[in-house]
MIPAKOL-649397 format. One line per 8 residues: number of its first residue (from 1); their letters; for each residue x, y, z of N, C-alpha, C. Coordinates in nm, 2 decimals. Atoms other than C-alpha are relative to their C-alpha. Example, Ala and Ser with C-alpha at 12.3 -4.5 7.8 and 13.67 -1.06 7.14 Angstrom:
<lumnus>
1	AS	0.09,-0.12,0.00,1.23,-0.45,0.78,0.09,0.12,0.00; -0.09,-0.11,0.00,1.37,-0.11,0.71,-0.08,0.11,0.08
</lumnus>
This chain:
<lumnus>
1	XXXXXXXX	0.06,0.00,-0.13,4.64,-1.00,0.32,-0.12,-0.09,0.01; 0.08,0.10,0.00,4.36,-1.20,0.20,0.00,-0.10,0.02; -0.05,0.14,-0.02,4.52,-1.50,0.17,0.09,-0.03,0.12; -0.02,0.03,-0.10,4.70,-1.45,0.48,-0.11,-0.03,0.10; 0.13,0.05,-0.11,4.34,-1.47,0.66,-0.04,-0.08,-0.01; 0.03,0.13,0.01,4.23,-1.74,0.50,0.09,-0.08,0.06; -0.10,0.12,-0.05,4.54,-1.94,0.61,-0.03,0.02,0.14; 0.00,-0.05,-0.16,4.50,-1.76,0.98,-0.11,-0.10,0.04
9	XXXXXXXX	0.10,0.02,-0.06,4.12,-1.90,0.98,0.00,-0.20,-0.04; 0.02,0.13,0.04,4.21,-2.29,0.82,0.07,-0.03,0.12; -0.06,0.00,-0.11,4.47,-2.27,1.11,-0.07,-0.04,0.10; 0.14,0.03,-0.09,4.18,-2.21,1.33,-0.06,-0.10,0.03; 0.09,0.14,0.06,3.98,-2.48,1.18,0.05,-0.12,0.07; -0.08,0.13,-0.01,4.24,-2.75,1.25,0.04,0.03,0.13; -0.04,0.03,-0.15,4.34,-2.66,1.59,-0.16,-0.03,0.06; 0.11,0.05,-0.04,3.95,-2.63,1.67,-0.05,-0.20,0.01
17	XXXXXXXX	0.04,0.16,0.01,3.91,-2.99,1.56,0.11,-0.08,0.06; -0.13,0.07,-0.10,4.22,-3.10,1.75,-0.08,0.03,0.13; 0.09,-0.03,-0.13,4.05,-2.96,2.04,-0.10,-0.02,0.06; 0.13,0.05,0.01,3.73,-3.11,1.98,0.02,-0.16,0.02; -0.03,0.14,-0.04,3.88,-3.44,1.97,0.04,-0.06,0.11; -0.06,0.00,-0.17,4.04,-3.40,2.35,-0.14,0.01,0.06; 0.13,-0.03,-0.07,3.71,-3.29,2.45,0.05,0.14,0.13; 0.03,-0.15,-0.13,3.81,-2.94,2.61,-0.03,0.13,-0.07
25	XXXXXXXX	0.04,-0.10,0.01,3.67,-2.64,2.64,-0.10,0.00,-0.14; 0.11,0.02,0.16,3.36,-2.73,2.36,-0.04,0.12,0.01; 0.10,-0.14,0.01,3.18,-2.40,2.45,0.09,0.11,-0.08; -0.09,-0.10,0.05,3.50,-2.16,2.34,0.02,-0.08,-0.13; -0.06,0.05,0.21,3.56,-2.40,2.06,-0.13,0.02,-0.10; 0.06,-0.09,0.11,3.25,-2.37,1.92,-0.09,0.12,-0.01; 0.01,-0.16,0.07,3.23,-1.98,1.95,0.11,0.05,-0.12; -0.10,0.02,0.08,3.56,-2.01,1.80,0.00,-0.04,-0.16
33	XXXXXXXX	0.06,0.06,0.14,3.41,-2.22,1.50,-0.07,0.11,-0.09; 0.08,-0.12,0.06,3.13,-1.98,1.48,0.08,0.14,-0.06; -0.08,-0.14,0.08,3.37,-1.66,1.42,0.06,-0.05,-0.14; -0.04,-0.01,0.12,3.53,-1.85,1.19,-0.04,-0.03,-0.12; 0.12,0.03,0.11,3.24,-1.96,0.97,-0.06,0.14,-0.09; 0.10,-0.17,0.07,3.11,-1.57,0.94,0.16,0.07,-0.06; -0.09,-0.02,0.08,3.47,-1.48,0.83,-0.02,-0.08,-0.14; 0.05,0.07,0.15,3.47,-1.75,0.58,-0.13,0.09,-0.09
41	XXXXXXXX	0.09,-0.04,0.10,3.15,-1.63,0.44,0.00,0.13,-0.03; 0.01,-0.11,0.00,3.25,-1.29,0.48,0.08,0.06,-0.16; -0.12,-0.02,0.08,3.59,-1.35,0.24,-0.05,-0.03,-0.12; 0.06,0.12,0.12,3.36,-1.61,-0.02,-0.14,0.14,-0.06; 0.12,-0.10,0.07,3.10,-1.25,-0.04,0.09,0.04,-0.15; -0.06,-0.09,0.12,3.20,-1.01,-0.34,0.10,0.06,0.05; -0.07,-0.05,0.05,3.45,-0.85,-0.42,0.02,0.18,0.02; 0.03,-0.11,0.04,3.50,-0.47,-0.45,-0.04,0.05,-0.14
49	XXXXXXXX	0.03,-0.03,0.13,3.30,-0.34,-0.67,0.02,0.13,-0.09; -0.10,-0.08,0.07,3.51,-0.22,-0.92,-0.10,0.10,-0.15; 0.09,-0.04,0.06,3.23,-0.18,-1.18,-0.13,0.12,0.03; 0.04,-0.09,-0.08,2.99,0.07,-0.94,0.07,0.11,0.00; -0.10,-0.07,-0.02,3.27,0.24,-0.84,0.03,0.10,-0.13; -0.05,-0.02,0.16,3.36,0.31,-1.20,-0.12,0.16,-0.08; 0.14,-0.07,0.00,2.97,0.46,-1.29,-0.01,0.10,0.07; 0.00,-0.10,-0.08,2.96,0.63,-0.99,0.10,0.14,-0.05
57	XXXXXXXX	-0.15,-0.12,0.07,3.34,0.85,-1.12,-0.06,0.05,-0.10; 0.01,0.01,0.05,3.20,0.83,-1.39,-0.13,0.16,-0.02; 0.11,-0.07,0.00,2.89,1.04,-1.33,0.02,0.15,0.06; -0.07,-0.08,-0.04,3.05,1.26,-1.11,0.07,0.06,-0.06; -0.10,-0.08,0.09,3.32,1.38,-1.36,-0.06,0.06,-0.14; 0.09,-0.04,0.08,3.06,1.41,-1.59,-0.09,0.15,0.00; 0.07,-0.14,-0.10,2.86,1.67,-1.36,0.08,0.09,-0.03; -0.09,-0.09,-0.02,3.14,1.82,-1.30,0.05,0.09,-0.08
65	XXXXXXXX	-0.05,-0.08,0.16,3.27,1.95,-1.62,-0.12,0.04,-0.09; 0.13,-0.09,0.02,2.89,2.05,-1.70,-0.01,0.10,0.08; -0.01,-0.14,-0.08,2.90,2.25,-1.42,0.09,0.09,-0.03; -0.06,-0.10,0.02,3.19,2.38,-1.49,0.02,0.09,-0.18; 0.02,-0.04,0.15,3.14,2.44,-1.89,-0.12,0.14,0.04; 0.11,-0.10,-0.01,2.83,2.65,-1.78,0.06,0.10,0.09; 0.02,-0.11,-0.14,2.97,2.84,-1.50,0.12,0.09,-0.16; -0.11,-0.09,0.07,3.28,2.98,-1.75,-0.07,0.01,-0.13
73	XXXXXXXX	0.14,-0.08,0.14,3.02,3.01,-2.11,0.08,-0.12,-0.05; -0.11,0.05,0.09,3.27,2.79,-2.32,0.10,-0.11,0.09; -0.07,0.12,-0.06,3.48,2.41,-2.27,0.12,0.09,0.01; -0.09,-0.04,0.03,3.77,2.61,-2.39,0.08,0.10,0.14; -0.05,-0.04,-0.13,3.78,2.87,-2.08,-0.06,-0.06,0.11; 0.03,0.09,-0.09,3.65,2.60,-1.85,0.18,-0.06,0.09; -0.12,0.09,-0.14,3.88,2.46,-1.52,0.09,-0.10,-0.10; -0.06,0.13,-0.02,3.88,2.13,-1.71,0.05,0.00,-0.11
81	XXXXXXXX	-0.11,-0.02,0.13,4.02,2.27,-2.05,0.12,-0.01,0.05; -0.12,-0.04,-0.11,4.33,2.40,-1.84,0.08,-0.14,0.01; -0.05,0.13,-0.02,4.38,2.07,-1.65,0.02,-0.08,-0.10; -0.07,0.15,0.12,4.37,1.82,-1.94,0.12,0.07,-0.13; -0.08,-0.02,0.12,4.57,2.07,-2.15,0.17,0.01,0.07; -0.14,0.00,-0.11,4.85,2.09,-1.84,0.04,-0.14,0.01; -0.03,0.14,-0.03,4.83,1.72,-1.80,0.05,-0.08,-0.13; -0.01,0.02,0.17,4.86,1.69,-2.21,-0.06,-0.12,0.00
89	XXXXXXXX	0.16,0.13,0.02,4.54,1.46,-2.17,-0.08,0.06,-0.14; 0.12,-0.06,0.07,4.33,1.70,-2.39,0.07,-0.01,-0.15; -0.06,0.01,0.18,4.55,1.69,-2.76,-0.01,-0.23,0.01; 0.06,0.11,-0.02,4.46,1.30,-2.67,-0.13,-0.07,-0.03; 0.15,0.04,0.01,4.11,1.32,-2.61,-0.05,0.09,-0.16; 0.04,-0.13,0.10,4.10,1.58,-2.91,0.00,-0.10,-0.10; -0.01,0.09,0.10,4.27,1.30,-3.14,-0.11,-0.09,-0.04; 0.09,0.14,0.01,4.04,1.02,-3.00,-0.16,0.04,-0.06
97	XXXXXXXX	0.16,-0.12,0.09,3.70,1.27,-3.09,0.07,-0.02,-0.15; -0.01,0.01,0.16,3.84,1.33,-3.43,-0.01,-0.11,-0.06; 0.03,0.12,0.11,3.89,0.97,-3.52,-0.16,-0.07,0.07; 0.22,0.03,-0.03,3.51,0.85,-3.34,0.00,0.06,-0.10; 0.08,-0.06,0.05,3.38,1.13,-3.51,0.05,-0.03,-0.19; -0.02,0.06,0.12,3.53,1.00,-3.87,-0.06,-0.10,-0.06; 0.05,0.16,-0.02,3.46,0.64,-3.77,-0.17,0.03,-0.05; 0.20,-0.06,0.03,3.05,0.78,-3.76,0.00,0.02,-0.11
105	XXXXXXXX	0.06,-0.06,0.16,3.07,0.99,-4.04,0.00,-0.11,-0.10; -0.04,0.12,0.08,3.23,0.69,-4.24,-0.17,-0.07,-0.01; 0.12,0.11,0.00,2.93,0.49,-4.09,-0.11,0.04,-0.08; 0.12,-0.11,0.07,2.66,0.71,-4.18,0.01,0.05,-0.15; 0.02,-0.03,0.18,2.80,0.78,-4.56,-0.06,-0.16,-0.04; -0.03,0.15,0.08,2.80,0.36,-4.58,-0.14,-0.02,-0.01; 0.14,0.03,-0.03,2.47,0.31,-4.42,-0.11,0.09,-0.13; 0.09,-0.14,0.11,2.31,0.66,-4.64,-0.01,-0.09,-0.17
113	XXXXXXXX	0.00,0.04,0.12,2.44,0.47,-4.95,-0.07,-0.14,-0.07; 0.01,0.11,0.01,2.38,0.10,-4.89,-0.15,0.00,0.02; 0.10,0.05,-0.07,2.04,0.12,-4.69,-0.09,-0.04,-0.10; 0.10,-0.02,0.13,1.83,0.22,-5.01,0.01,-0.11,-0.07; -0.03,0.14,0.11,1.98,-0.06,-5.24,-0.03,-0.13,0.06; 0.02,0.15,-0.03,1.95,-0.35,-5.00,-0.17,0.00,0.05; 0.20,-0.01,-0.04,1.57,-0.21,-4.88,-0.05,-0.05,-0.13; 0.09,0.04,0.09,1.50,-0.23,-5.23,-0.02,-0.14,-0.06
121	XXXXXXXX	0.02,0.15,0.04,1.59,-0.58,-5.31,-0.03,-0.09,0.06; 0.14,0.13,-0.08,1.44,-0.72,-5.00,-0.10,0.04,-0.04; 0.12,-0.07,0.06,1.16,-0.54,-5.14,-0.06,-0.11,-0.11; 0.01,0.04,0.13,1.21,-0.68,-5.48,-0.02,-0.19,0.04; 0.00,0.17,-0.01,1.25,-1.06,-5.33,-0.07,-0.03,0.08; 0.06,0.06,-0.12,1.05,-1.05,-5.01,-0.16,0.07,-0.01; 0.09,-0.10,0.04,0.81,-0.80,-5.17,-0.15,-0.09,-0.02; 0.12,0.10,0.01,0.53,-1.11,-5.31,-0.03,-0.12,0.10
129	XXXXXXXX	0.05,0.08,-0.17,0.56,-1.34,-5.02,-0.09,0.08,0.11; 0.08,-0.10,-0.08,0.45,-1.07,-4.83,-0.14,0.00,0.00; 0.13,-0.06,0.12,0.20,-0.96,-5.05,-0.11,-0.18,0.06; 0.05,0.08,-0.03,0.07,-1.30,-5.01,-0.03,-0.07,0.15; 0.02,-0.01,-0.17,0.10,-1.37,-4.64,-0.09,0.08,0.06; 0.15,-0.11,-0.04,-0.12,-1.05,-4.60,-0.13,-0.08,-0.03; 0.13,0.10,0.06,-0.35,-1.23,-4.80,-0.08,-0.05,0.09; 0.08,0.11,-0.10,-0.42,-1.56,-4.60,0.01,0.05,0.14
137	XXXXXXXX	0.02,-0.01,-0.20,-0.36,-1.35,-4.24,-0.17,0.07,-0.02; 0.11,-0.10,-0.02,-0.68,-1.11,-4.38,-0.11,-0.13,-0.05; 0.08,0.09,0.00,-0.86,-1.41,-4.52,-0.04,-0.12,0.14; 0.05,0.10,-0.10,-0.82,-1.63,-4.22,-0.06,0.08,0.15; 0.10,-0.09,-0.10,-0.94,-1.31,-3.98,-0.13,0.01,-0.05; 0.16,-0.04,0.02,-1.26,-1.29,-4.16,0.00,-0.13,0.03; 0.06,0.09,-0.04,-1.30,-1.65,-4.14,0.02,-0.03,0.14; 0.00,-0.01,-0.10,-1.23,-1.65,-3.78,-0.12,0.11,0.10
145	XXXXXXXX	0.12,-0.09,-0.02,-1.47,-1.34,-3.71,-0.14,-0.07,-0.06; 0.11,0.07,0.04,-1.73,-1.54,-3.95,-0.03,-0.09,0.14; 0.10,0.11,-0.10,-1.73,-1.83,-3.69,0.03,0.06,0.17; 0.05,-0.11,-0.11,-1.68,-1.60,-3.40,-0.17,0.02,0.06; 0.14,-0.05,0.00,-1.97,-1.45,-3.46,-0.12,-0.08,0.01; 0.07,0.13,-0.02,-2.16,-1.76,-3.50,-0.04,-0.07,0.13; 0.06,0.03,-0.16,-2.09,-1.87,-3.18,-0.04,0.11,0.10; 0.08,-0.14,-0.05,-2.18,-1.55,-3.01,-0.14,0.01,-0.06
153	XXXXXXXX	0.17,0.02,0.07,-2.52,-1.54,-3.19,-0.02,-0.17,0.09; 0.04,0.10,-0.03,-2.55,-1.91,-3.10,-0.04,0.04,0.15; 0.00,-0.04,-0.16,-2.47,-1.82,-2.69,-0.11,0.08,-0.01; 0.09,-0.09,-0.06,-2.70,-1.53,-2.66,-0.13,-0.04,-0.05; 0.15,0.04,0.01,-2.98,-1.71,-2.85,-0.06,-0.11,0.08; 0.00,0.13,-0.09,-2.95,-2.04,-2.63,0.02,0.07,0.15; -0.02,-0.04,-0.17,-2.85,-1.86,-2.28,-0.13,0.00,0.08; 0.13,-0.01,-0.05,-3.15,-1.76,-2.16,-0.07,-0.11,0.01
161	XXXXXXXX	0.13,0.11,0.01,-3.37,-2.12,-2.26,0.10,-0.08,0.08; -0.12,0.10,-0.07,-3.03,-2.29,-2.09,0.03,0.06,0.14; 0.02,-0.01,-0.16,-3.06,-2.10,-1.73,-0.10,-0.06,0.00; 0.13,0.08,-0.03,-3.46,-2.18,-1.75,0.02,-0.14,-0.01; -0.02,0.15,0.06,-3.32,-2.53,-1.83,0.02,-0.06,0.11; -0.09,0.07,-0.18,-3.11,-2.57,-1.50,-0.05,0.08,0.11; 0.05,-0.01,-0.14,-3.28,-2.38,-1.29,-0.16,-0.10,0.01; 0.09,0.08,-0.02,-3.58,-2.61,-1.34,0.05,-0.14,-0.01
169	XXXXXXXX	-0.10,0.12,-0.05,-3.34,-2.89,-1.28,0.05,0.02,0.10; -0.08,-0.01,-0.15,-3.23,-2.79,-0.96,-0.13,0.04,0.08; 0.13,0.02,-0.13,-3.50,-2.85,-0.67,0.06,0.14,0.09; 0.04,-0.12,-0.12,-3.58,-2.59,-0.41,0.15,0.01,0.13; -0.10,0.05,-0.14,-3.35,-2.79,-0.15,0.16,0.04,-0.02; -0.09,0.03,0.03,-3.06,-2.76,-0.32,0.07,0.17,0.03; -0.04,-0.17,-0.06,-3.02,-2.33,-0.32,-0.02,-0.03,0.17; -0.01,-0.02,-0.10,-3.14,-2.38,0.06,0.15,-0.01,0.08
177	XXXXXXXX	-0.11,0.02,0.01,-2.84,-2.61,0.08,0.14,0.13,-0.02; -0.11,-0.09,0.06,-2.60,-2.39,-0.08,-0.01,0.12,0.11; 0.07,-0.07,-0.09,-2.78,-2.11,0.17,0.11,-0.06,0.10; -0.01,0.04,-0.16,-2.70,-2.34,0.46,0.14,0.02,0.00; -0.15,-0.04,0.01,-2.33,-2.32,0.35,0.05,0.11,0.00; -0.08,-0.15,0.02,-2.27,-1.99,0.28,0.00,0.10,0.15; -0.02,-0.02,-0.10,-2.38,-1.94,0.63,0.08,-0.05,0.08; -0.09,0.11,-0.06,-2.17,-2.20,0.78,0.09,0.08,-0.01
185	XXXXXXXX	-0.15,-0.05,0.00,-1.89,-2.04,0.63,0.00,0.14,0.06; 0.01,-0.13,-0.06,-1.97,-1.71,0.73,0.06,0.01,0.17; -0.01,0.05,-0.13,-1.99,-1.82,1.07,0.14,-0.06,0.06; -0.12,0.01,-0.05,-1.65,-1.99,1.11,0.08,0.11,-0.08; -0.12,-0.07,0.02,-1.49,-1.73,0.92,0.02,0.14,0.11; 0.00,-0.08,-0.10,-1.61,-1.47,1.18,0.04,-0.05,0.19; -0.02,0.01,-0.11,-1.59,-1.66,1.51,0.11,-0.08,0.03; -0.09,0.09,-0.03,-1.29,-1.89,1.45,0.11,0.05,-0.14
193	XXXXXXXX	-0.10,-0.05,0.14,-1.09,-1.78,1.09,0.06,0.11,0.09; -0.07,-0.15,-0.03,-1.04,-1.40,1.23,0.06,-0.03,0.13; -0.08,-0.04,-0.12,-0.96,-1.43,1.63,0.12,-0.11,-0.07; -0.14,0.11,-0.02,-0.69,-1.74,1.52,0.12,0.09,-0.10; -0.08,-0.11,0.07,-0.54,-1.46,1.26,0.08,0.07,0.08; -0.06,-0.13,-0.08,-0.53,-1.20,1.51,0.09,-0.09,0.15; -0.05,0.09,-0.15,-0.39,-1.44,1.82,0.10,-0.04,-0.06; -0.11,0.03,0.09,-0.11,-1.59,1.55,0.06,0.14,-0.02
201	XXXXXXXX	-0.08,-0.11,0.06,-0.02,-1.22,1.43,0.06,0.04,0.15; 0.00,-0.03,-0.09,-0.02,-1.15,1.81,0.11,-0.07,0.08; -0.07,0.09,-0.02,0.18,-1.43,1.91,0.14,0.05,-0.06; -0.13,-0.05,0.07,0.45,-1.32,1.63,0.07,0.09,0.07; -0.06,-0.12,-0.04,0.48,-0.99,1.73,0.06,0.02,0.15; -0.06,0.02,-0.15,0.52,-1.11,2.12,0.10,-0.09,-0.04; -0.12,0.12,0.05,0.80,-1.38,1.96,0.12,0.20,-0.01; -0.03,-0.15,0.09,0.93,-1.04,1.77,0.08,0.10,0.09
209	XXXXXXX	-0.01,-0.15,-0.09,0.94,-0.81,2.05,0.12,-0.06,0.11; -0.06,0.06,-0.06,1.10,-1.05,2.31,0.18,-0.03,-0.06; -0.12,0.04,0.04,1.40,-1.15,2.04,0.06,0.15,-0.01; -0.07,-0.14,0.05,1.44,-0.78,1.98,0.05,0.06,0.12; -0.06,-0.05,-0.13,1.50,-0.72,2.38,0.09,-0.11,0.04; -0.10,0.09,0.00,1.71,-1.01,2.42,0.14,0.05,-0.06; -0.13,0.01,0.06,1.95,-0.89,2.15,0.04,0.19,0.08
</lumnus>
C-alpha cells in the first residue's frame, strides 16, 4: 500500500508539471503540489514504532502477572501458570530459566575463583608503580599548595597598597564620568529599552492573535 502511494503521488507530480507547462489552472496545481509535498514528508517520517510498542507489551505483561501472582499467593495457582501451561509455553520458559540460571551460576563460580588470582597479580605487577605515582601526585600537591599559598599571602599583602595605588591614579573627573554613564544608561533603559520591549512583545501577540483567528 505504501508503495502504491508513492507511485499515486510521483503520478501526481508529473501530471502537475505537465500542467504547469500549458499554463492551466496554476492555483489548483499548486494546491495539488502542496498536498503532495505533505504526503511525501508524511511517508519519508518514521516508521511504526516497533521498538515502543514492544516496552510498552512489555511492561504491561509484566504488571499483569504481578498482579496476578499476588492476587492468587503463589505463580503456580496464578491465571498465567494455567495459560502458559495450556499453551505448553511454560515447560519452555521453565527450560530457558534453568539454563540462564546455570549459565550465572557457572559465571559466578568462574568469576568467585579467578577474581582473587588476577587482583592479586595486578597487585603484584601494578602494585609499585602505583606506590610511586602516589608519591609524585602527594609531592607535587604540597608543592602546588607551597606556591599557592605564596601567592595568596603575596595578594592580600599587596591588595590594599594596590587600590590606594589606582585610586590615586584616577582623578575626581573620571568616577563623575563613569557617574554620568551609569545615568545615561539608566535613563535609556527606562524610557526607551522597556516601552520598545513591551510594544515588540505587544505587536507579537497582536501578529499571534490575528493568525490564530484567521486559521
Amino acid at each position: 500500500m505504501r508503495k502504491s502511494l508513492q507511485e499515486t503521488v510521483q503520478s501526481f507530480n508529473v501530471t502537475n508539471g505537465e500542467f504547469s507547462a500549458k499554463g492551466h489552472n496554476v492555483r489548483d496545481i499548486e494546491t495539488c503540489e502542496e498536498t503532495c509535498q505533505a504526503l511525501t514528508q508524511k511517508m519519508k517520517g518514521r516508521g511504526i514504532p516497533w521498538f515502543r510498542i514492544f516496552l510498552v507489551a512489555l511492561v504491561f505483561i509484566s504488571g499483569f502477572m504481578i498482579h496476578d501472582i499476588r492476587t492468587h499467593g503463589s505463580f503456580e495457582a496464578s491465571s498465567s501458570a494455567k495459560l502458559l501451561h495450556q499453551s505448553r509455553l511454560l515447560p519452555v520458559i521453565q527450560l530457558a530459566w534453568s539454563k540462564t540460571s546455570h549459565i550465572c551460576q557457572q559465571g559466578h563460580s568462574w568469576l568467585e575463583a579467578h577474581v582473587p588470582l588476577y587482583y592479586s597479580q595486578a597487585v603484584e605487577v601494578l602494585g609499585p608503580h602505583l606506590e610511586l605515582l602516589w608519591v609524585k601526585f602527594k609531592e607535587g600537591a604540597v608543592y602546588m599548595s607551597g606556591k599557592c599559598s605564596s601567592f595568596v599571602n603575596f595578594v592580600v599583602d599587596n591588595l590594599p597598597w594596590f587600590i590606594e595605588w589606582v585610586q590615586s591614579r584616577i582623578p575626581d573627573s573620571l568616577y563623575q564620568l563613569i557617574e554620568y554613564l551609569r545615568e545615561l544608561l539608566l535613563y535609556l533603559h527606562r524610557s526607551y529599552l522597556l516601552p520598545a520591549v513591551g510594544y515588540t512583545e505587544e505587536t507579537i501577540h497582536r501578529a499571534w492573535q490575528q493568525y490564530v483567528d484567521s486559521c
